[in-house]
C-alpha positions in Angstrom: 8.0 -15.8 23.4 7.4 -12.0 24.1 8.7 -9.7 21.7 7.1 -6.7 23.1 5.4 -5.9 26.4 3.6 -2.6 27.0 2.5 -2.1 30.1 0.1 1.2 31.1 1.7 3.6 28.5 0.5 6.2 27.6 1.0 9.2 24.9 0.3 12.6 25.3 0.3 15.5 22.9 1.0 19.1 24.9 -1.0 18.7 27.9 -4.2 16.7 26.4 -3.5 12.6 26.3 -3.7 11.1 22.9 -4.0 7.6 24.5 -3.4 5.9 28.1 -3.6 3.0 29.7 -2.4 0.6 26.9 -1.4 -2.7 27.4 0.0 -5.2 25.3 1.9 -8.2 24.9 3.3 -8.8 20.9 4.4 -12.5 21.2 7.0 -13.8 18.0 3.7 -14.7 15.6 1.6 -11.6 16.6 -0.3 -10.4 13.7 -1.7 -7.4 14.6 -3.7 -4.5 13.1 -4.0 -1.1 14.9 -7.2 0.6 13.6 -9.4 3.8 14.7 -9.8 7.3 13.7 -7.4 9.6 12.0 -5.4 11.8 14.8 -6.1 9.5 17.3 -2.8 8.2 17.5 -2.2 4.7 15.6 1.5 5.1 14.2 2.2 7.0 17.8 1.9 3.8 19.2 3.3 2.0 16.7 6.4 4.1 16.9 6.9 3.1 20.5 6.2 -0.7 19.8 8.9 -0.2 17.1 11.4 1.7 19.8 11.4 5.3 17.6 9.6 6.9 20.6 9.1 6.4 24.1 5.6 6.4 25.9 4.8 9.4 28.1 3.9 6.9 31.0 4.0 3.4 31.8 6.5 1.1 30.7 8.0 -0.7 27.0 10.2 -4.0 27.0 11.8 -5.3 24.8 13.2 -8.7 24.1 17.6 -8.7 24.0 18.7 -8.2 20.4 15.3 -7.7 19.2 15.7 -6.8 15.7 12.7 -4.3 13.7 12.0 -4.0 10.2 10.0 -0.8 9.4 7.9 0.6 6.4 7.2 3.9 7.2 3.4 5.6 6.0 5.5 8.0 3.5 8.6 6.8 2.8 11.8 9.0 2.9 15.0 8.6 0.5 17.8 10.5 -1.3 16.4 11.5 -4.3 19.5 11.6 -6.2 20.3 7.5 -5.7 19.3 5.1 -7.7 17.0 2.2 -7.0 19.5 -0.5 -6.6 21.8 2.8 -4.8 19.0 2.8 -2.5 18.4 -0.9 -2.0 22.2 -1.2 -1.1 22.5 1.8 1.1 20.0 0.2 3.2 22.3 -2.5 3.7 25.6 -1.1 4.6 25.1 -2.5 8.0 25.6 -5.8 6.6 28.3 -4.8 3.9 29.8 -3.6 6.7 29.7 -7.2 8.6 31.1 -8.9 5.3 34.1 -6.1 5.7 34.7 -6.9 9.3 34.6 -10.7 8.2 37.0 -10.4 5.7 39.4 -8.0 8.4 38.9 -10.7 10.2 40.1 -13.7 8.0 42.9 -11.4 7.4 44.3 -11.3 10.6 43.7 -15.0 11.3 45.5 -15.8 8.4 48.9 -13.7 9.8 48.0 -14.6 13.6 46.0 -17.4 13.8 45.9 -17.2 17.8 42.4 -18.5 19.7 41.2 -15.2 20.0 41.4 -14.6 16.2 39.7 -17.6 15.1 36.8 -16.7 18.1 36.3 -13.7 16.0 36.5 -15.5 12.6 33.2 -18.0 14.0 31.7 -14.9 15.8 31.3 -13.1 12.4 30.7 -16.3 10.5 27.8 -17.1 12.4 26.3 -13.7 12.9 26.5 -12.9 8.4 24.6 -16.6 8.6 21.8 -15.5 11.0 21.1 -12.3 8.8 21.8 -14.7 5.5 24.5 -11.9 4.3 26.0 -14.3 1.9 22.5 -14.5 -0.2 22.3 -10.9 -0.1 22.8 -10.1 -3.7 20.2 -13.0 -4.3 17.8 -11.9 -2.0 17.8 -8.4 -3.8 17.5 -9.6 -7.4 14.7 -11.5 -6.0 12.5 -8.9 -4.1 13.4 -6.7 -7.4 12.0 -9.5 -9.6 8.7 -9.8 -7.4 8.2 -6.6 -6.4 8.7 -5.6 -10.6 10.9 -2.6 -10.2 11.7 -1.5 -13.1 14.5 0.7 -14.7 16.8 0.0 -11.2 19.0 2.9 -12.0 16.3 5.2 -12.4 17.2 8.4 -9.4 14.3 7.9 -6.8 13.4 11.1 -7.1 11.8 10.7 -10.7 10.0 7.5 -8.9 6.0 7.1 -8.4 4.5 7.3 -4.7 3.9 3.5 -5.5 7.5 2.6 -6.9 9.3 4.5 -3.8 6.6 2.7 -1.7 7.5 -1.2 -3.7 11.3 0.3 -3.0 10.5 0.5 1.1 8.6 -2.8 1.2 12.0 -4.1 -0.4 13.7 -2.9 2.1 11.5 -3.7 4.8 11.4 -7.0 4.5 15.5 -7.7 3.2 16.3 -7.5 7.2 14.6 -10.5 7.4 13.8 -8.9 11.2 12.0 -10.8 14.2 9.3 -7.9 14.3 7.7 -6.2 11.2 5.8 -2.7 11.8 3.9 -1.5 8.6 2.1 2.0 8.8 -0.4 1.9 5.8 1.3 -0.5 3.4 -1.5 -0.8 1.0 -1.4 3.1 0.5 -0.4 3.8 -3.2 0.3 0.6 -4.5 -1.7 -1.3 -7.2 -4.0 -4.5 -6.7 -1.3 -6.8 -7.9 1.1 -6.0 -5.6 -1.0 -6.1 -2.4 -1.7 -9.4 -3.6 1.9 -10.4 -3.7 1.8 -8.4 -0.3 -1.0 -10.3 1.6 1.4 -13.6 0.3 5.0 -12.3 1.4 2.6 -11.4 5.2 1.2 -14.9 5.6 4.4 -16.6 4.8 6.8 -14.5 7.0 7.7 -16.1 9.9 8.1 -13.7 12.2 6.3 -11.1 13.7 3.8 -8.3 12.2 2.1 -5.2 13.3 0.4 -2.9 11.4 -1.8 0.2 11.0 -3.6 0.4 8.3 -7.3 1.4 6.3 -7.8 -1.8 4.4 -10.4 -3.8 5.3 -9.7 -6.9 2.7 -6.0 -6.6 3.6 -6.7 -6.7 7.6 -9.0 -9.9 6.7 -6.6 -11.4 5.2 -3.6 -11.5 7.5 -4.1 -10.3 10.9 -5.5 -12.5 14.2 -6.1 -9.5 16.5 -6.8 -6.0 16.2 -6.2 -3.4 18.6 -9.2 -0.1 18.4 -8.1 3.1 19.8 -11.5 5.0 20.3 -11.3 8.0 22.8 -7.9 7.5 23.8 -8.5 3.9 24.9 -7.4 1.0 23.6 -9.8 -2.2 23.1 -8.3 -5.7 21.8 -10.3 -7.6 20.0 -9.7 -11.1 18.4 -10.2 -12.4 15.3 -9.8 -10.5 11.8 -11.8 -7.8 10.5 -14.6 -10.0 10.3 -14.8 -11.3 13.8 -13.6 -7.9 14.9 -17.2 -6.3 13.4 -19.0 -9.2 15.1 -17.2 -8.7 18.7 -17.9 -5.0 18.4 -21.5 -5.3 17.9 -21.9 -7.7 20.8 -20.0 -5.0 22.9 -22.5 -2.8 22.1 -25.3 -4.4 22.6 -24.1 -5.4 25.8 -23.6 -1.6 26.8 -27.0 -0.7 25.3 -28.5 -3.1 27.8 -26.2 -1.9 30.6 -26.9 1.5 29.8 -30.6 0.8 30.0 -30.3 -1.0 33.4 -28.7 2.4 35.1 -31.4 4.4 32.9 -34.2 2.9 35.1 -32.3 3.4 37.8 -32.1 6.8 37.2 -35.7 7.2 36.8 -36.2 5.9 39.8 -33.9 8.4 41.7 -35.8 11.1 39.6 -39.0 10.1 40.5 -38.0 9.9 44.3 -36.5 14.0 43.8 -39.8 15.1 41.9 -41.8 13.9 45.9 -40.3 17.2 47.4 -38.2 17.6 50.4 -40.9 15.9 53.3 -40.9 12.7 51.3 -37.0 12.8 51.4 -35.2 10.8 54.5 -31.7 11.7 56.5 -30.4 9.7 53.8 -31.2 12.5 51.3 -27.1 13.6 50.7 -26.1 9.8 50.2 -28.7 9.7 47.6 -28.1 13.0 45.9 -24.4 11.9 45.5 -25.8 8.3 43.8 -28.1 10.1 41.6 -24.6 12.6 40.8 -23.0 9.2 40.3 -25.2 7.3 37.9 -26.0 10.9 36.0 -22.0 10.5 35.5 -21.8 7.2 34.2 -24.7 6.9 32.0 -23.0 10.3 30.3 -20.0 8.3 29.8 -21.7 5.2 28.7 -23.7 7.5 26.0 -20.3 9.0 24.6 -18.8 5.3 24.7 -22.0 4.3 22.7 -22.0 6.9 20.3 -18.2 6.6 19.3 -18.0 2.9 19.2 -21.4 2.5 16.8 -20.5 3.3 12.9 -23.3 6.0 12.9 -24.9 6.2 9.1 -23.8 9.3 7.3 -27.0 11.5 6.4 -27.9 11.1 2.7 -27.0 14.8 1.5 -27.8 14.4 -2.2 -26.5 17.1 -4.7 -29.2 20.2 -5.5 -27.4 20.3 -9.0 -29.4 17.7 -10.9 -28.0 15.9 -14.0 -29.5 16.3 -17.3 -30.4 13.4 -19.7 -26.4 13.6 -21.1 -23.8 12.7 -19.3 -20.2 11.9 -20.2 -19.0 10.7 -23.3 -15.4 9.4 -24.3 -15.0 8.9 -28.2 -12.4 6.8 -29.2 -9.8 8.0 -27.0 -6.1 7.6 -26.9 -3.3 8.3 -25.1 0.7 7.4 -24.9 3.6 8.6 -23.1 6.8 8.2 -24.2 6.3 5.8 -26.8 3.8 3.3 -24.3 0.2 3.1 -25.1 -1.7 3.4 -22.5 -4.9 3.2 -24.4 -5.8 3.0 -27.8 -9.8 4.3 -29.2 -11.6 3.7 -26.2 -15.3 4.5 -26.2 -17.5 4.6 -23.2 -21.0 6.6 -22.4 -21.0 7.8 -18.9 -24.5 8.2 -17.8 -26.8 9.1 -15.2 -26.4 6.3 -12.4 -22.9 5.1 -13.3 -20.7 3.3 -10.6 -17.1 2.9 -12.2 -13.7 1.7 -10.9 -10.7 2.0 -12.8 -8.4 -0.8 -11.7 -4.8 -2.0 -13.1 -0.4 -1.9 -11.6 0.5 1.4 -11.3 1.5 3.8 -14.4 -1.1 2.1 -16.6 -3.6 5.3 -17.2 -5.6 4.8 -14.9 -5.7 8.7 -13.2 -4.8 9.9 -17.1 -8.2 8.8 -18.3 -9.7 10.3 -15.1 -8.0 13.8 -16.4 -9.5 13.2 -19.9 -12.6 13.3 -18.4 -11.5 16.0 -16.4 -10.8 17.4 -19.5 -7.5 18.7 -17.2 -5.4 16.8 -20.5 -6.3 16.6 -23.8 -6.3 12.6 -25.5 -3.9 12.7 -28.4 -7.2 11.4 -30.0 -10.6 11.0 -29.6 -12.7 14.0 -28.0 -14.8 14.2 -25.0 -18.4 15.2 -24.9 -19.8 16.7 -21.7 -23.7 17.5 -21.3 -24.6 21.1 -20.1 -25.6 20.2 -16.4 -22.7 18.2 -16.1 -20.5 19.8 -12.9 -17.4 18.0 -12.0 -16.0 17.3 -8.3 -12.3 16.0 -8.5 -10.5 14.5 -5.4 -7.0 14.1 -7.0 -4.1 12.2 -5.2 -2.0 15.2 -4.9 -2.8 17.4 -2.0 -3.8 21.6 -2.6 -2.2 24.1 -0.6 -4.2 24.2 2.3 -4.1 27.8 4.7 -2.5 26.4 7.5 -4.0 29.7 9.1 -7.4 29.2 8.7 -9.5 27.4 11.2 -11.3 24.4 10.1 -14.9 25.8 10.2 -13.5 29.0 7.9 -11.5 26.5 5.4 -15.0 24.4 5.0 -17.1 27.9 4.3 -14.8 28.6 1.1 -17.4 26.1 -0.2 -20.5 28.0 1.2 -22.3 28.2 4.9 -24.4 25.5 4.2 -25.1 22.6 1.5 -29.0 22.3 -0.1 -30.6 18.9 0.0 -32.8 17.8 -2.9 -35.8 18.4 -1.0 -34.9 22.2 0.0 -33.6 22.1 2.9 -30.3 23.3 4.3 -27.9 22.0 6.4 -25.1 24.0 7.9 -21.4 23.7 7.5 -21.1 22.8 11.8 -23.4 20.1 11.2 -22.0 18.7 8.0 -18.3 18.5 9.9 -19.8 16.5 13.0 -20.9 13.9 10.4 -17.2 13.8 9.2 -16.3 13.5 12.4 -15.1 17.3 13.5 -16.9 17.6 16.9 -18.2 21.6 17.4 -15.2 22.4 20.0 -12.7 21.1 17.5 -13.9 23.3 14.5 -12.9 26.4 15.7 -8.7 24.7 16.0 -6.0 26.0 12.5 -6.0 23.1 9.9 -2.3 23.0 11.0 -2.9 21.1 13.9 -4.5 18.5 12.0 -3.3 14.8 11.2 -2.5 13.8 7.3 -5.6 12.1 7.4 -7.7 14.7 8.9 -6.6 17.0 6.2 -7.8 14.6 3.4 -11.1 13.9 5.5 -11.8 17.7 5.1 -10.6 18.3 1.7 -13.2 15.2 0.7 -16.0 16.9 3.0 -15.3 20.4 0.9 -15.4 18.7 -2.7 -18.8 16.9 -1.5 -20.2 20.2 -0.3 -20.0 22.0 -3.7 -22.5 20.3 -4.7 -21.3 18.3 -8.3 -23.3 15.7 -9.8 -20.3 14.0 -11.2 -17.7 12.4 -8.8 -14.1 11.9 -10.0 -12.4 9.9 -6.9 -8.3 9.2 -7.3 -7.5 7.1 -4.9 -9.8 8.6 -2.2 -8.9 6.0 0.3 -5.2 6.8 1.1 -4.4 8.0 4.7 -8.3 8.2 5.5 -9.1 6.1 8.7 -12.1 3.1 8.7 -14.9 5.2 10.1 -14.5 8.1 7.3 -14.4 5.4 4.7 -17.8 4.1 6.4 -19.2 7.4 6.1 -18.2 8.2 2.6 -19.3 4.9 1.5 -23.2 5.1 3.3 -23.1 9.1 1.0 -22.4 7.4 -2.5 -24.7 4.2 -1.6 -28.1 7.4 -1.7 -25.8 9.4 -4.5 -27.8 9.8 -7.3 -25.3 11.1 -10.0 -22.3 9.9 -11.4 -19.3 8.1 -9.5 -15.6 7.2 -11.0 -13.4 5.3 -8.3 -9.7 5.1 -9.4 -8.5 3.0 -6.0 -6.5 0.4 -4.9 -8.8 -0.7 -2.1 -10.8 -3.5 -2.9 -13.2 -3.0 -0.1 -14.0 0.3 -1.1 -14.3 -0.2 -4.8 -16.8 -3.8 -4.3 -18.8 -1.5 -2.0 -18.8 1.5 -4.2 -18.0 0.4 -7.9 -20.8 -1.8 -10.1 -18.8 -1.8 -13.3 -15.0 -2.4 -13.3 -12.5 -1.1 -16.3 -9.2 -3.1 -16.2 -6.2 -1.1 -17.4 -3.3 -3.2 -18.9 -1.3 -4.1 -22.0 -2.2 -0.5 -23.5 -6.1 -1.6 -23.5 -9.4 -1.1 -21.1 -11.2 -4.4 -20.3 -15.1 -3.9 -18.8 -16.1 -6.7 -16.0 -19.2 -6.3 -14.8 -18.7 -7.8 -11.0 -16.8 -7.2 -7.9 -13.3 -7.8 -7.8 -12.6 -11.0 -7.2 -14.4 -12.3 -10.5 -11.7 -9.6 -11.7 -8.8 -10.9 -10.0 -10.3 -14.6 -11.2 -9.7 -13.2 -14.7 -6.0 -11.8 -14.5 -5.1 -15.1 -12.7 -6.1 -17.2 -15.5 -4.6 -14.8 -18.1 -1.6 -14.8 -16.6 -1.7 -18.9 -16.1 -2.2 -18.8 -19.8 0.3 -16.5 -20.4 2.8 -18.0 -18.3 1.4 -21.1 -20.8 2.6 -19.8 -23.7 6.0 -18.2 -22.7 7.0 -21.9 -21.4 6.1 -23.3 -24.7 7.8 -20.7 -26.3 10.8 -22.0 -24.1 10.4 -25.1 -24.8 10.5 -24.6 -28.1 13.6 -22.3 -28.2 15.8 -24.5 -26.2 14.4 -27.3 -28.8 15.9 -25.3 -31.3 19.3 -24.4 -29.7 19.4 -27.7 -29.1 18.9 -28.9 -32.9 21.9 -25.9 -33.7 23.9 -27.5 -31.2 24.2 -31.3 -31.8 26.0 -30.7 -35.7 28.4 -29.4 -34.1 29.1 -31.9 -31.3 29.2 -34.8 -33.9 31.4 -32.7 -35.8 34.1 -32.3 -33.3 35.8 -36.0 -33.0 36.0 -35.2 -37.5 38.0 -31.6 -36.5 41.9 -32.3 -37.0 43.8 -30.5 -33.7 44.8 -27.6 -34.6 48.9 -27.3 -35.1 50.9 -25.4 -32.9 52.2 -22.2 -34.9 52.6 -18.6 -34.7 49.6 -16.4 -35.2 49.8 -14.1 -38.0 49.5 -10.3 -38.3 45.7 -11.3 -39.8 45.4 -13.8 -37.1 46.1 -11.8 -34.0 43.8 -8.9 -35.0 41.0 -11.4 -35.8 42.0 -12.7 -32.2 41.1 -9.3 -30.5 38.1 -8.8 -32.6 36.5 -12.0 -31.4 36.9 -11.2 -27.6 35.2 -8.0 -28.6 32.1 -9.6 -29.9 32.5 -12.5 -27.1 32.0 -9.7 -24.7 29.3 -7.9 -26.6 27.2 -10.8 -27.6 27.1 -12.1 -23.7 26.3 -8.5 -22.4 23.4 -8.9 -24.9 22.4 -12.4 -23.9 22.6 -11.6 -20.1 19.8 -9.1 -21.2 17.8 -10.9 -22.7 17.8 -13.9 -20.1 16.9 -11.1 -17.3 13.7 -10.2 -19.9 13.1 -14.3 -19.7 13.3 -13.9 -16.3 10.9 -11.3 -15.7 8.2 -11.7 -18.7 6.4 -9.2 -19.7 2.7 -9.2 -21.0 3.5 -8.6 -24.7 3.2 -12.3 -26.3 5.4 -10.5 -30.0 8.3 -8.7 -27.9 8.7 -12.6 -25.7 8.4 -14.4 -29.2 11.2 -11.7 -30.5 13.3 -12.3 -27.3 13.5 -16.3 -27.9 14.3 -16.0 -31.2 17.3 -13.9 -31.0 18.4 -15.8 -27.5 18.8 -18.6 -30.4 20.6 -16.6 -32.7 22.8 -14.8 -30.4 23.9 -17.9 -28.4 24.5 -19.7 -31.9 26.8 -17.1 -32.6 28.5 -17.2 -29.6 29.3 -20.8 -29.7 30.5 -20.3 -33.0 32.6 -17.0 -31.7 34.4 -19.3 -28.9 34.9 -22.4 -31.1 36.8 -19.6 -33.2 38.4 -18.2 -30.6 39.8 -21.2 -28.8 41.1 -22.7 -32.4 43.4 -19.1 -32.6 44.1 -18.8 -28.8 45.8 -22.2 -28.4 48.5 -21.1 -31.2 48.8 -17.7 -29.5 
C-alpha cells in the first residue's frame, strides 16, 4: 500500500532549485533515511512528504486519512507548561474525541433514535483505532521508558535532550501510519538511542527520516535516498550496502567517463590536422566534440561530489610540549548530586578520549574543568605551558550575520601553517569543508543550521590548538563533514576529547572511553559496543538484585501479614454502639493517616517502578514499602472496627 507518492517535484529556493526531479513512492513499511550535505535540502523534502509544504513542481499524493507523526530537528514548546502539561496538550485532539463520545452517550441516553446510536459506534470505533481509552497508560509508559524525570518540571528549565525525549513522546503517542524524524539522535544520550533504534524496529508503521548517524541509519532503515547536486539517487540497503552501491556507481562512471575521454582525444587529434584534413562534415563534428566536452564536464562534477574526497592532513604549527593535561582528584556536584567524586586522569600527548554516559551526568562539566571555564569544588587542574586549547561547545556564538563567509573565516587568520612550513589559504581550506569559491563571498545569514556549525568547526581548527575539546561536535553536521573531520583527527598529532552521542563518530575517533554514571568515571579501553556490553550486564545484574530485593520484601509483608489473618476468626464482632467524643476524633485522625500513608506508598511503588541505579536508596525504598503498608493495614483494621459503630 502507498502512503506517499512523489512524482517530479521539485523545491526551489528564490530563483536557484534546491532539488528537482524527485520521485518516490513511501509504501506502509518504508524505512527510509534521507542523507546528503547540509543546505541541500533534506528536511525540505521531508516537510513535503509530511504535507507541511508543498513542492514547487511536480506532484504529492497522499493516501485518504493518512495520519503523520512528526519529530521536528529542534523541537518547539511553551516554556511555561509542564512536562506532563506538555504531553497532554499534544493530545487535546483526542481529549476532545472522548468529550464528543461522552456528548454523545448523552444524547443517546435522552433520544436513543438510529441516528444517535450511529454516532455513539462512529466515535466508539474511531477512540479504538487511536487506542484513546489507554491513553493515560500509554503516557505513564513512554514516561517510564523514555525516563523523564521531575514531570512537572516547566519545559523551559528542560535540557536540549529532555525537550528532545519530550517530542519523541509525543511523536510516537499518535501511534500514526507515517513517522517523519528530522535528526532524532541529535542531543540525546547513548541509552536512549538505544531504546530508540528498539521503539523504530518494532513500530509497525511507516518511517522516514533525515539524519547524521551512521550506526542509527544501519540499524533501522532499508533504503536511503542521497540528494547530491540537487538530484536525488535511491539506493537500497542500509548504510552499509548504501557505501557499497555508491562505490560501484562510481566506478562505473569512472569507466564511462574514461570511454568519452578517448573519444575526445580522438576528436582532438582530428582538430590538431588543420582545416585541409577536415571534411563537409566539419560543423557536425565540431557540435559532437561541443557535446562530449559537455558531458564529460558534467560527468567530472558528478564524480567529484559523489566520491568522499580525503580531507588534507593540516596538522597544528603549535606543537605540544612533554606536559599535557592533568586532572587531580577532581570533584564536582550540583544541587546535592555527585557527578564525580576525586577523579584523576593524565592527559598526554597522543590522547583519544570520549566521554560517554544519559544526559546530565557531567559529561560537558568535566570538559569545562579542563577548560578550566569552571572551577571543581575540588581537586586542581594542571596545564603544561604549550598547552593551547580549541573548544567546540554545544551552544552556538553570536555569529555576524553581516559578514560574508570568507571575512567570518579570516577572524582566525588569512591562512593556516602546516608542520612542514607551508601555508594554505583560508579559500582553500573552505573548499575542503565544502564552501565552493562562488559561495564564499555569500552573508553567513543565508546559511543552513548546519552550514553554520561546519564553519564555526572549520574556524576552531584553523587557530591552530594542540588540544581539542569537542561537545558534541556531530549535531546538525551532515555525513560528508563528519567524513572530513574524522580523516583531520585520524593525522592529528595532539590531543582529542570527544563528548558525543554518536557512536560512529566516537569508535572512529575515540581509543579510550570514560563512562559517566552513578556519580563515578569508568575507563574502557575499546570501542563502544564492548562499552554498551558492560552497561548491559550491569544493569542485568542490577535488575538481579532489585528483584531479590522484591522478593524478599514481599516475603516479608507476607510473614507481617499471615498473624493477622489467623487472628481474625479469634476477633469477637465488634458491638453496635455509639462512638464516643474520643472515638470519633480518633475516627478522623485515622482517615488522615489512611490518606497520607497511601500518598506515600503510591511514591514509593512509582520508585519500584522506575529503579534507579543506587543499590542503598532501592534497599531503603523496600524496607519502608514494608513498614508503611504494615501500618496501613493496621490503620484500616482500625478504622473499619470504629466505622461500623459510626
Amino acid at each position: 500500500m502507498s502512503l506517499v507518492k512523489l512524482e517530479q517535484v521539485a523545491r526551489q529556493f528564490l530563483t536557484e532549485p534546491i532539488w528537482q526531479n524527485i520521485s518516490l513512492d513511501i509504501s506502509a513499511s518504508e524505512r527510509l533515511g534521507i542523507i546528503g550535505a547540509n543546505g541541500c535540502g533534506k528536511t525540505s523534502l521531508l516537510r513535503v512528504i509530511g504535507k507541511l509544504d508543498e513542492p514547487d513542481y511536480g506532484q504529492a499524493i497522499f493516501s485518504q486519512g493518512l495520519t503523520i507523526g512528526w519529530l521536528p530537528q529542534t523541537p518547539q514548546f511553551d516554556d511555561s507548561l509542564t512536562i506532563r502539561e506538555t504531553i497532554m496538550r499534544s493530545q487535546q485532539h483526542v481529549l476532545d474525541m472522548l468529550a464528543a463520545y461522552e456528548k454523545a452517550c448523552e444524547a443517546y441516553s435522552i433520544d436513543p433514535s438510529s441516528e444517535n446510536e450511529r454516532q455513539v459506534e462512529h466515535l466508539s470505533n474511531v477512540l479504538n483505532a487511536s487506542q484513546a481509552w489507554e491513553l493515560n497508560t500509554r503516557i505513564e509508559n513512554m514516561i517510564s521508558q523514555l525516563n523523564l524525570e521531575n514531570i512537572t518540571e516547566p519545559i523551559g528549565n528542560l535540557s536540549q535532550g529532555t525537550r528532545k525525549k519530550v517530542a519523541i513522546c509525543i511523536a510516537f503517542l499518535d501511534n500514526p501510519q507515517l513517522l517523519l524524524l528530522d535528526e532524532p539522535t541529535n542531543h540525546l544520550d547513548t541509552v536512549t538511542i538505544d531504546w530508540l533504534e528498539t521503539q523504530l524496529n518494532a513500530f509497525k508503521g511507516a518511517v522516514v527520516m533525515v539524519t547524521h548517524d551512521r550506526y542509527f541509519l544501519d540499524r533501522t532503515v532499508n533504503r536511503i535516498l542521497e540528494i547530491d547536486k540537487g538530484i536525488g539517487r535511491l539506493y537500497e540497503g542500509n548504510y552499509a550496502k548504501y557505501l557499497e552501491e555508491k562505490a560501484h556507481f562510481i566506478e562505473l562512471n569512472q569507466a564511462e567517463t574514461e570511454k568519452r575521454a578517448n573519444l575526445i582525444r580522438q576528436e582532438m587529434e582530428w582538430f590538431k590536422r588543420g582545416a585541409r584534413a577536415r571534411s563537409t562534415k566539419q560543423k557536425a563534428r565540431q557540435e559532437r566534440l561541443a557535446e562530449l566536452l559537455e558531458i564529460q564536464q558534467k560527468q567530472k562534477s558528478l564524480l567529484n561530489k559523489a566520491q568522499e574526497v580525503t580531507f588534507n592532513q593540516f596538522q597544528s604549527s603549535n606543537r605540544l610540549g612533554t606536559k599535557g593535561i592533568d586532572l587531580c582528584s577532581v570533584s564536582k556536584a550540583y544541587e546535592g548530586r555527585t557527578l564525580f567524586k576525586d577523579f584523576s586522569l593524565k592527559i598526554g600527548k597522543g590522547a583519544r578520549l570520549g566521554f560517554v554516559g544519559a544526559n546530565g551526568c557531567g559529561k560537558t562539566t568535566l570538559l569545562n574543568i579542563i577548560a578550566e571555564t569552571i572551577k571543581p569544588d575540588s581537586g586542581h587542574v594542571e596545564v603544561g605551558e604549550t598547552i593551547r586549547r580549541g573548544y567546540y561547545t554545544q551552544t552556538a556564538e553570536d555569529d555576524n550575520e553581516n559578514q560574508t563567509i570568507i571575512d567570518y573565516l579570516r577572524e582566525s587568520g588569512d591562512y593556516m601553517t602546516l608542520a612542514d612550513g607551508r601555508r594554505v589559504s583560508a579559500e582553500s581550506l573552505l573548499e575542503q569543508f565544502l564552501f565552493p569559491r562562488p559561495m564564499q563571498h555569500s552573508l553567513v545569514s543565508k546559511l543552513s543550521g548546519g552550514e553554520r556549525k561546519r564553519l564555526r568547526l572549520l574556524r576552531l581548527l584553523m587557530s591552530g590548538p594542540n588540544c581539542l575539546l569537542l561537545d558534541e561536535p556531530t549535531n546538525d553536521l551532515d555525513i560528508p563533514t563528519l567524513v572530513r573531520l574524522e580523516a583531520w583527527l585520524d593525522d592529528y598529532p595532539n590531543i582529542v576529547i570527544i563528548v558525543s552521542h554518536d557512536r560512529y563518530f566516537l569508535d572512529r575517533c575515540a581509543d579510550r572511553l570514560f563512562y559517566f554514571g552513578n556519580g563515578k568515571i569508568q575507563e574502557f579501553a575499546g570501542d563502544y559496543e564492548t562499552l554498551r556490553e558492560h552497561i548491559n550486564k550491569q544493569a542485568e545484574d542490577q535488575a538481579r538484585q532489585q528483584k531479590m530485593l522484591k522478593e524478599e520484601a514481599e516475603r516479608a509483608q507476607k510473614a507481617i501479614q499471615e498473624p493477622a489473618i489467623q487472628a481474625a476468626p479469634k476477633a469477637a464482632p465488634p458491638k453496635k454502639k455509639k462512638l464516643s467524643y474520643k472515638q470519633s476524633t480518633r475516627l478522623k485522625e485515622l482517615e488522615n493517616l489512611i490518606e497520607q500513608n497511601d500518598e506515600r506508598l503510591e511514591q514509593i511503588k512509582q520508585l519500584l517502578a522506575n529503579p534507579s541505579d543506587n543499590a542503598e536508596e532501592m534497599t531503603k525504598a523496600y524496607r519502608d514499602f514494608e513498614i508503611i503498608q504494615a501500618n496501613l493495614d493496621k490503620y484500616m483494621s482500625e478504622w473499619e472496627e470504629l466505622a461500623s459503630l459510626a
